[in-house]
Structure formats: structure tokens, C-alpha cells
C-alpha positions as CSV (number, residue, x, y, z in Angstrom):
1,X,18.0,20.1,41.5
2,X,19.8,21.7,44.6
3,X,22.4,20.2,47.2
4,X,21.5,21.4,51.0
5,X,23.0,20.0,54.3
6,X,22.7,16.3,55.1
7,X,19.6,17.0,57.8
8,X,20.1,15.6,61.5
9,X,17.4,13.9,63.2
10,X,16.3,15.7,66.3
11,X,14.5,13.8,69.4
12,X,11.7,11.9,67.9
13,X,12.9,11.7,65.0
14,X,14.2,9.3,62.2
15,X,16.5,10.0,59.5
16,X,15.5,7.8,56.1
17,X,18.2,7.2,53.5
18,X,15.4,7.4,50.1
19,X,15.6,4.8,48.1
20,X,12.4,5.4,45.8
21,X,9.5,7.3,45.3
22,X,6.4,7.3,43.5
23,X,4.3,10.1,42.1
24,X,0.5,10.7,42.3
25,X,-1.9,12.8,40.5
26,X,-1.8,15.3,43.6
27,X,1.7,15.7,43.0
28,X,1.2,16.6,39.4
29,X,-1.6,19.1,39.9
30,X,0.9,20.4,42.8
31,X,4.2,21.3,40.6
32,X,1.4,23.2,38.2
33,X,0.3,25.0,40.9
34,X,-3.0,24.3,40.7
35,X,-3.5,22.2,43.7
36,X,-2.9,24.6,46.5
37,X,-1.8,28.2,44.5
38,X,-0.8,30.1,47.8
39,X,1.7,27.3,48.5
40,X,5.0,28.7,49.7
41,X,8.0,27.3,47.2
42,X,10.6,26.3,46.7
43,X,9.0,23.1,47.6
44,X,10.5,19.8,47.9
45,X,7.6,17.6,45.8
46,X,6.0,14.0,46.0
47,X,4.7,12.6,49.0
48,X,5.5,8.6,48.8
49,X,8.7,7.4,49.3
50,X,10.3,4.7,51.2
51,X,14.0,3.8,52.6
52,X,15.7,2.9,55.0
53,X,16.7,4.2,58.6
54,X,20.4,5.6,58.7
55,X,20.0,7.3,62.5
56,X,17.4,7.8,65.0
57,X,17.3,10.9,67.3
58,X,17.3,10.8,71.2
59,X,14.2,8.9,72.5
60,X,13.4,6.9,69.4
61,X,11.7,3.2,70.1
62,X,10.2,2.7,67.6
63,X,12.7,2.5,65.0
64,X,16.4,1.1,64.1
65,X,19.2,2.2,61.5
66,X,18.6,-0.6,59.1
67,X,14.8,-0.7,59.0
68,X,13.1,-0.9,55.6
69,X,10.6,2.3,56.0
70,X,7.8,4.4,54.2
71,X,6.3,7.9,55.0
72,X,3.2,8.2,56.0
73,X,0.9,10.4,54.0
74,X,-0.1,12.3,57.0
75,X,2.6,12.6,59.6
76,X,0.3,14.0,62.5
77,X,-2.6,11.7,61.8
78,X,-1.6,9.0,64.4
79,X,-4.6,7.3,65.1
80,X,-7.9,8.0,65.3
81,X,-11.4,9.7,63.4
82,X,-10.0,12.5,60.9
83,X,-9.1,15.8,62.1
84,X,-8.3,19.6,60.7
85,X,-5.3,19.7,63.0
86,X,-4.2,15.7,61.4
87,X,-5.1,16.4,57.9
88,X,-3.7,19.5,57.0
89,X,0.0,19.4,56.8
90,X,0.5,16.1,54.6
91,X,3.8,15.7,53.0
92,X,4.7,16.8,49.6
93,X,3.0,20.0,49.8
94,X,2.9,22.3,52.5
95,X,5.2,20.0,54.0
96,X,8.7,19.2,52.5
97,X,8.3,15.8,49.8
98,X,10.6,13.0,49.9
99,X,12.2,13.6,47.0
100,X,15.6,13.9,48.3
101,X,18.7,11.8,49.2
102,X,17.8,11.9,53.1
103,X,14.6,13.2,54.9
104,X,14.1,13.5,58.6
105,X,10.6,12.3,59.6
106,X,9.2,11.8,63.1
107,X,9.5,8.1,64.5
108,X,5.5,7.6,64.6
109,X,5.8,9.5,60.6
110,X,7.0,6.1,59.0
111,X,5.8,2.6,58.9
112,X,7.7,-0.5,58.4
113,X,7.3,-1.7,54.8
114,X,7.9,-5.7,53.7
115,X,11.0,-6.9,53.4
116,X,9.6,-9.1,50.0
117,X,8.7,-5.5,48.3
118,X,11.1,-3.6,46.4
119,X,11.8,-0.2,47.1
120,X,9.7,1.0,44.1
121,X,6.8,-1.4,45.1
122,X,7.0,-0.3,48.7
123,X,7.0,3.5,47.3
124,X,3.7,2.9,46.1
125,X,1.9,2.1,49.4
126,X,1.4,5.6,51.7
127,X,-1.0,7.4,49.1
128,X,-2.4,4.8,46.3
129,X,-2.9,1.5,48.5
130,X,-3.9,3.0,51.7
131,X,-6.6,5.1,49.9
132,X,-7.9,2.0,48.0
133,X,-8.0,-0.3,51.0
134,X,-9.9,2.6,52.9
135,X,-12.2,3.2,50.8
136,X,-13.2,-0.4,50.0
137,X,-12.4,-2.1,53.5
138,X,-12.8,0.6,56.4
139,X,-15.6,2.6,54.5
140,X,-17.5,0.2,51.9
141,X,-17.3,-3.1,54.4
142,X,-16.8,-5.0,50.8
143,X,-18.1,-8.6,51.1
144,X,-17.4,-11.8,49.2
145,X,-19.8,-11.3,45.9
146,X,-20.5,-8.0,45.8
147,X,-19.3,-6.1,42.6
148,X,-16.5,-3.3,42.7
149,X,-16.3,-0.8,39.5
150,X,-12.9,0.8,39.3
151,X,-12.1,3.5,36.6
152,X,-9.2,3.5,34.9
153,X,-5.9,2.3,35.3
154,X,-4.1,4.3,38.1
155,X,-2.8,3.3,41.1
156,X,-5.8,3.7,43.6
157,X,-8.0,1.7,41.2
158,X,-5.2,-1.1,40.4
159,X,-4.9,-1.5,44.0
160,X,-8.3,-2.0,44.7
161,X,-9.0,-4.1,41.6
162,X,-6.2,-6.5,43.5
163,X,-8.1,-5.8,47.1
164,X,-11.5,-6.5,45.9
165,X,-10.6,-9.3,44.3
166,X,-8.6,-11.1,47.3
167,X,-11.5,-10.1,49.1
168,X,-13.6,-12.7,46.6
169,X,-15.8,-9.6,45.1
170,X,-16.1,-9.5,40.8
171,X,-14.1,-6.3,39.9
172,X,-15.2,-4.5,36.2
173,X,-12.6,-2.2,35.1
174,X,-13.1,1.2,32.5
175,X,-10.3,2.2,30.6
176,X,-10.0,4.1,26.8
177,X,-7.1,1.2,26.1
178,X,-8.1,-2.1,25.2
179,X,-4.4,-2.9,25.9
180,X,-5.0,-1.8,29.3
181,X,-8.1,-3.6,29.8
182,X,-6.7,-6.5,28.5
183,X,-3.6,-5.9,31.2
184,X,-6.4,-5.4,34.0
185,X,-7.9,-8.9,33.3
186,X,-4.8,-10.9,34.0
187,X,-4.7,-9.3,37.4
188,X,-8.4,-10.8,38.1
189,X,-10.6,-7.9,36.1
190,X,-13.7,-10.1,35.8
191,X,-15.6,-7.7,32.9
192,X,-13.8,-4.2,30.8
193,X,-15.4,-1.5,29.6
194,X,-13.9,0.5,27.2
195,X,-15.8,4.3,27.4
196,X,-14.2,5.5,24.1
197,X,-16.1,2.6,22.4
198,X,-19.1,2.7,24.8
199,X,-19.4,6.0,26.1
200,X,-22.4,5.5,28.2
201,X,-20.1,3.0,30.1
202,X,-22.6,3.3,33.6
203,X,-25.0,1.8,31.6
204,X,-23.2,-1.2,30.3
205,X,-21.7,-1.7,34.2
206,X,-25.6,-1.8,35.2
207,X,-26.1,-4.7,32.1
208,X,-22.9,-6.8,33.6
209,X,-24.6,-7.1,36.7
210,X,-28.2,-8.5,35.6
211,X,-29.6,-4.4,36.3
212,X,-28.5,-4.9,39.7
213,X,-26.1,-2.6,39.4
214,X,-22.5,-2.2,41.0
215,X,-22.1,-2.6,44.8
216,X,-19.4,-0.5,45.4
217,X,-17.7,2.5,42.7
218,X,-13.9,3.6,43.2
219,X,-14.8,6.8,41.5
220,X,-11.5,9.0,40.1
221,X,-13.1,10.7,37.2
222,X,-14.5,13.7,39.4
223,X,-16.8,15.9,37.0
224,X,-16.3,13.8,34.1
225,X,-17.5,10.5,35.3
226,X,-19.9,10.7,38.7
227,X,-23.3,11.1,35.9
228,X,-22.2,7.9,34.7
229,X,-21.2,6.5,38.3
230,X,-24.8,7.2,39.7
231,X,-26.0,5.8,36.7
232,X,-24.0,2.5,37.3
233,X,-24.5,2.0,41.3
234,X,-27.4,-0.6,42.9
235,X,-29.5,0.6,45.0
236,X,-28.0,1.5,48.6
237,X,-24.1,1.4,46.8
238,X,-21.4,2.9,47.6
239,X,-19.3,5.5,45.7
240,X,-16.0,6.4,46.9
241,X,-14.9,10.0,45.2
242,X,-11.3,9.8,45.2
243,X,-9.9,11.2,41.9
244,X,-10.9,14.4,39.8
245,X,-9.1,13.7,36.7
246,X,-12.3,14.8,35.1
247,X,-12.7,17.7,36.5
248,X,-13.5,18.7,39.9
249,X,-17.4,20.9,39.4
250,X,-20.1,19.3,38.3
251,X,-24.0,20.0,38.2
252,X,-25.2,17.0,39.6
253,X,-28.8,16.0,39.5
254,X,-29.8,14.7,43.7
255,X,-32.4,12.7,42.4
256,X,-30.2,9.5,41.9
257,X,-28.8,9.7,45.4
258,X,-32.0,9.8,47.1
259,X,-33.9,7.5,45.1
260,X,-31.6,4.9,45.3
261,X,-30.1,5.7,48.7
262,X,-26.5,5.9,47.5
263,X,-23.5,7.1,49.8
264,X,-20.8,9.1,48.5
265,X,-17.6,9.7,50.3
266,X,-14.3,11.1,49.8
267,X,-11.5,9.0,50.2
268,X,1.7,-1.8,40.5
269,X,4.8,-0.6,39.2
270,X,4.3,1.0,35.8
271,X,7.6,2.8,35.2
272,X,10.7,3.9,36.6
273,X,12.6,6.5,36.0
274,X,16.1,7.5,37.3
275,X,16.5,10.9,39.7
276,X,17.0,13.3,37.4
277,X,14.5,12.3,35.2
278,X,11.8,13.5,37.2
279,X,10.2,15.9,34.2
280,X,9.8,13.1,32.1
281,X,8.1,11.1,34.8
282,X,5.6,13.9,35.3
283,X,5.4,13.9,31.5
284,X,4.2,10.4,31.8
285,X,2.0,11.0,33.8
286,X,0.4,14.0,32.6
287,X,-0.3,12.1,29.1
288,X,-2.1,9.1,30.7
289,X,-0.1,6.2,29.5
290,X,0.8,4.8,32.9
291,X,-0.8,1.4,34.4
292,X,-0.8,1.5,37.7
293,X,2.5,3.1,39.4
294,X,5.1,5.5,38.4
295,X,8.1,5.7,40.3
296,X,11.3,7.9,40.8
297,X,14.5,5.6,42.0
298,X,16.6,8.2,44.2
299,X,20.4,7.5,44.3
């Protein structure tokens, strides 16, 4: 921990009192150094936080002292198709976290989060929910009875287990904890598969669904899980890559893909701890015993 000046919003800009954050894989790859190794330190880590507004610099509109606010992910990606120039400074690394007191953030940087969330829950939305809702919504075009596979327990795939299922589609969910599994069906998990017990786990997704197979794969186990994934989707599916907590090479037979004219595409509160318990979050995360969400209360 250090103490630097209070920051001062400039024109454009917001200044958030942070109330909570909340920590993804990326972040945990990033304080090893092993997500970008040429990044320039000290760095201020994590990239999800929300809070309120305490001051807004000259010209601001869009924002109030007293609004409930979130960071957005990518502060320069506005609107619009992806972009180099939109993509390549997201926060938490090379840009400055929001894991501090205060953090100064352009106006069009933060969105306003719902007043019926806490400030953990609404911590949990920039990274985790946006990515899930993207990759099922704005890229998969899920319909009412399709079928969603989402691996593990994380964040991205508890989100979308709760999208999918709003959405009316059957959600199967793959976990090593029966204890999770059992966890995921009360938030509408229609079928588990536990890959410890049945390690060919695509296969057993391709049974649950009459040898259909799934419609739509929130894929997180990179390297360690896409052979199964391929093995799992229907014909024409759709498999979002998202994670790599499997690794991130692979030697990847094309066959699947083209014969079955598959697309691939990159695209809950568990815990939380106080601010200066931020090693033992990472801890918590590291050893995979989170369910959903891990979060970081600040102040």
C-alpha cells in the first residue's frame, strides 16, 4: 500500500469515491506478470470497481456528485465496432486500476450502476457481466430453447448461466465440485457435469442434448478444454473463447470446425474481503475455490 495526493478531476472528467471492487482472472495473471511482462509498474491493479461521484471537472453533463458509478472496462471504447486505438489502454493494466480510495475517470469512462445493487454486486458488472451478455446476446443471438454450456464457476460463466436462463435457453454447467454444481442448479443450471468424475465431459454435454449437441459454449478453459468444447457443440454452434485458465496453446485439429461449421470468437458475489486483504483475495482466487465473484471492499 502507498498514500499519494487526493487526484483532481480535470475538464471531462469525474472523480469516483471507490466503494468496491472486484477481481478477475486478468488481474491475477497481471500482478504475476505474466499477462503483459513489459508492463511499466508500479501499477495500480484491478479493473472493476464502482462508487460514487464526489466532483465533476469543468464541462461535465453527464454526471453528478452523488451518482452511484462503475468504470468501464475500456475507457476509450465509446461506441462503436472494436478498434486498436479503443481496446488497447483498458484499465488495470497499462492504465492505472481502481484499486484506490479515489480515481479520476473521464465522464463518458463510467456508467451509472442500479441503485438496488450493492457496491460489491455493482463491482462485478464492467468485466464479468458485460463479457457474458456479449458473447451470448450481441454475438450468439441466443434464442428461447437453445442450449448454453458454461464451464465452471467464475463469474463470466455464472453471469451467463443467469442470462441464458432469463433468456428461456436450458443452461448445463461443468465444474470439479459437486458442491458447486449443486450451487449452480438453484440458480437455474438445468443438467452438471462434473469432469473430474467424467473426464470426457463434451461427450456427456452431446448425450444431455439427444446428440444434438450444445447451441452455444461460454468456453474459459483455453488449451485445456476447446478439444472437449468442439466435441460438445451442434452443428453450426457457437463457441465463445473467453477464458484460458487451461492454458492458452493448443494443437487443435480444424476438422471439427469445418465439418460442423462452428464459429469461434473471442469475447455473483463469492467473497469479500476488506482493503488490505487484497493477497489473500488473490490467494482465493488463484486456488479455485470461488463461485462466482470475488470482491475487495475499499474504505
Amino acid at each position: 500500500m502507498c498514500e499519494r495526493p487526493d487526484p483532481v478531476p480535470g475538464p471531462g472528467e469525474v472523480l469516483v469515491r471507490v466503494r468496491a471492487v472486484s477481481l478477475n482472472y486478468r488481474d491475477w495473471l497481471m500482478v504475476q506478470g505474466r499477462y503483459n511482462p513489459k508492463q511499466k509498474l508500479p501499477l495500480i491493479p484491478l479493473s472493476d470497481g464502482a462508487g460514487e461521484v464526489t466532483a465533476a471537472g469543468e464541462g461535465v453533463t453527464q454526471s453528478k456528485p452523488g451518482d452511484r458509478v462503475a468504470g468501464c472496462f475500456f475507457p476509450r471504447w465509446i461506441s462503436g465496432p472494436p478498434a486498436k486505438e479503443k481496446i488497447s489502454m483498458p484499465l488495470g493494466g497499462p492504465l492505472e486500476g481502481m484499486l484506490s480510495e479515489y480515481r479520476v475517470l473521464s465522464e463518458e469512462a463510467v456508467v451509472k450502476t442500479p441503485g438496488h445493487l450493492s457496491w460489491e454486486q455493482a463491482a462485478t458488472l464492467p468485466c464479468a457481466a458485460v463479457t457474458a451478455w456479449n458473447a451470448l446476446f450481441e454475438q450468439g443471438r441466443i434464442r428461447a430453447g437453445q442450449t448454453v454450456l458454461v464451464q465452471g464457476t467464475g463469474g463470466v460463466s455464472i453471469f451467463a448461466l443467469q442470462f441464458a436462463r432469463l433468456a428461456g435457453a436450458r443452461v448445463l454447467v461443468t465444474s470439479s465440485s459437486d458442491e458447486k454444481l449443486e450451487r449452480a442448479k438453484t440458480l437455474g443450471a438445468d443438467a452438471a457435469i462434473n469432469y473430474r468424475t467424467e473426464p470426457d465431459w463434451g461427450k456427456r454435454a452431446r448425450e444431455l442434448t439427444g446428440g444434438a449437441g450444445v447451441d452455444h459454449i461460454i468456453e474459459v478453459g483455453g488449451a485445456g478444454a476447446i478439444a472437449r468444447s468442439l466435441g460438445a457443440a451442434r452443428i453450426g454452434g457457437t463457441i465463445s473463447i473467453i477464458g484460458v485458465l487451461g492454458g492458452h496453446a493448443a494443437e487443435t485439429s480444424l476438422i471439427p470446425i469445418l465439418m460442423q461449421n462452428l464459429r469461434l470468437q473471442g469475447v455473483v458475489v463469492d467473497r469479500v474481503f476488506d482493503f488490505d486483504e487484497v493477497q489473500q483475495a488473490f490467494r482465493h482466487m488463484a486456488a479455485g475455490a470461488h463461485f462466482g465473484k470475488i470482491c475487495v471492499r475499499v474504505g
